[in-house]
C-alpha angles and dihedrals in degrees: 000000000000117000125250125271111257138183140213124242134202135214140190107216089180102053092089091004114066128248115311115248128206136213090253080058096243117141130222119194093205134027139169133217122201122209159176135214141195138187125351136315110237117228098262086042085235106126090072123140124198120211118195112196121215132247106302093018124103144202094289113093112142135036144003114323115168100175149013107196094190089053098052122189104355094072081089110168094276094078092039088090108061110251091239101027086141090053098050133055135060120331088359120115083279093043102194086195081082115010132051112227124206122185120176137187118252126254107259096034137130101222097074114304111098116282150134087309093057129097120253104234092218092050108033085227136097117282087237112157088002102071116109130265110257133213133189088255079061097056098042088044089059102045089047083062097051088051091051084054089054098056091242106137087170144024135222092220137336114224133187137165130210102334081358078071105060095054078058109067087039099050081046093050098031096052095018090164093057095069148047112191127042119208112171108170128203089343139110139227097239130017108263117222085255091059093046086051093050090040084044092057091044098046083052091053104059091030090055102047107098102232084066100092102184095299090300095103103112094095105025100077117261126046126213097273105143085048092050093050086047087054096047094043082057092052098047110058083068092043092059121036107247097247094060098048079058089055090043096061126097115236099230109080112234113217127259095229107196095332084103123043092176107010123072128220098234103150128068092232094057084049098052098042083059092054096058097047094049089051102046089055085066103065095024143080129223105212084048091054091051095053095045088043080046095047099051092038080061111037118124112165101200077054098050107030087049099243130140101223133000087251078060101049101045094045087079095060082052085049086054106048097247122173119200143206119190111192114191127172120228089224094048108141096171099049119013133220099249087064090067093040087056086050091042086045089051097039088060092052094053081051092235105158106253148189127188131191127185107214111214107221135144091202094085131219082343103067082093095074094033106042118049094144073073095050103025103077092057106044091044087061101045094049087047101044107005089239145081122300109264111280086022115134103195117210 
């Protein structure tokens, strides 16, 4: 059965509203939000659900969507699925028979939703290294005002994997009151020094490529591509367990081209890691990927949500009668299960109703996006009925 065709859609949320600040306190008098949306709208506008995308994800999760005009040529084929097509349609976890889905670009991004890409209105030219710098709260401000231009005072649920997640927790603990059920999903509730090594390394990479150019090279000939494919080759090794990246490559080796002057591609793995570097520069943007590396390397949700301790913060999710459900996954090499233990562990002293599942996959952070036969069942029954699936027994 093929998806439906579906299209994206933009929206000022400064036009009635006021500039948009952000927490660098820069100020931009116009911004655009691109978004998605599936199913209907009921009549009190109450059966919303919010998606928030990971890192290099966008707007488009569910569906067929063959172009973006707006975008150009870096809607390449990969983005034309929706990331969580399993997840999202009638009878599915996000059953659009009942619930109306919304996913957005973030600020900041490079699929729609004003960015780095985008053209400075005062200057006619991409923001490029003058576009602020973005933080989750950002992320989590712009999409509440889409919301407000929607209508939507308050959501069914909130869900986010991985850096989805942690817009998450802060859209949860920043408008407690505009939502009702929590799903974060393989994500934690701070960076851990890991991450800030691995987002460190990627960050280098693009900064010290020398077309570059300080974030100013949309108009000056090459872009930092070989910078950008070593990013995301350093990404992705956490995003895929490793087994599976070895059953994943071909066994052919593709050549290295003039990545090497002195070392030489001989092993399919090598092979396959290059390729995925060389295809995700072709529907990504550098400076985007700096400011959302940027972003996660900093989050701190008692910061940014204003609190003065975690027990604080969350606090308000108990206040508003939040119920949550923590998903983490045993093989998770990007953010490890004990991350959503120590959630799960604060989220019990603040007294906020929980349930947490372990998901047993051998796929990696990524299960989230390739096994929804091992999440559906769970999340169908909590939208439904706000409790564990029958014969569950939650933590």
């Amino acid at each position: 059965m093929s998806s439906p065709t579906v299209s994206t859609q933009f929206l000022s949320i400064t036009e009635d509203a006021g500039p948009f600040t952000f927490a660098s306190g820069e100020t931009l008098d116009s911004v655009t939000i691109a978004y998605e949306t599936w199913g209907e709208l009921n009549a009190d506008k109450s059966n919303a659900i919010l998606l928030f995308h990971a890192l290099s994800g966008n707007q488009h999760a569910a569906g067929h969507n063959p172009s973006v005009p707006e975008i150009g040529d870096r809607w390449t084929e990969d983005c034309h699925a929706g990331w969580w097509d399993a997840f999202i349609g009638p009878g599915r976890a996000l059953d659009t028979d009942r619930f109306f889905v919304i996913c957005a670009n973030y600020v900041g991004g490079c699929y729609g939703s004003t960015g780095p890409a985008s053209l400075n209105p005062a200057t006619g030219k991409p923001w490029a290294s003058a576009f602020p710098h973005i933080t989750v709260r950002d992320v989590v401000q712009s999409q509440a005002r889409l919301l407000d231009a929607l209508g939507i005072e308050k959501l069914h649920a909130v869900i986010g994997p991985s850096t989805g997640g942690l817009a998450c927790l802060n859209f949860a603990t920043v408008f407690p009151e505009r939502v009702g059920l929590v799903i974060p999903i393989a994500t934690g509730m701070r960076t851990t020094v890991l991450n800030r090594i691995f987002l460190l390394e990627q960050i280098l990479a693009i900064e010290t490529d020398p077309n570059f150019r300080g974030g100013n090279y949309y108009e000056d000939g090459d872009h930092p591509t070989l910078g950008l494919a070593l990013a995301r080759m350093i990404s992705h090794k956490c995003f895929v367990h490793l087994d599976a990246i070895e059953r994943r490559a071909r066994r052919d080796v593709r050549q290295a081209d003039d990545h090497f002057a002195w070392y030489s591609v001989a092993d399919q793995v090598e092979s396959y890691m290059l390729h995925q570097g060389k295809k995700f520069v072709k529907r990504f943007d550098a400076n985007t990927y700096l400011r959302i590396c940027e972003m996660w390397s900093r989050f701190d949700p008692v910061i940014e949500g204003g609190a003065e301790n975690m027990t604080e913060l969350l606090r308000r999710s108990r206040d508003a009668g939040h119920r949550y459900l923590v998903f983490s996954i045993d093989e998770d090499y990007c953010f490890y299960p004990e991350e959503q233990a120590a959630l799960v562990r604060e989220l019990k002293l603040a007294e906020v109703p929980v349930m947490h599942l372990t998901v047993h996959s051998d796929k990696g952070h990524d299960s989230f996006l390739l096994e929804p036969e091992l999440y559906t069942p769970h999340l169908s029954h909590l939208l439904a009925n706000g409790g564990p699936a029958p014969g569950f027994e939650a933590e």
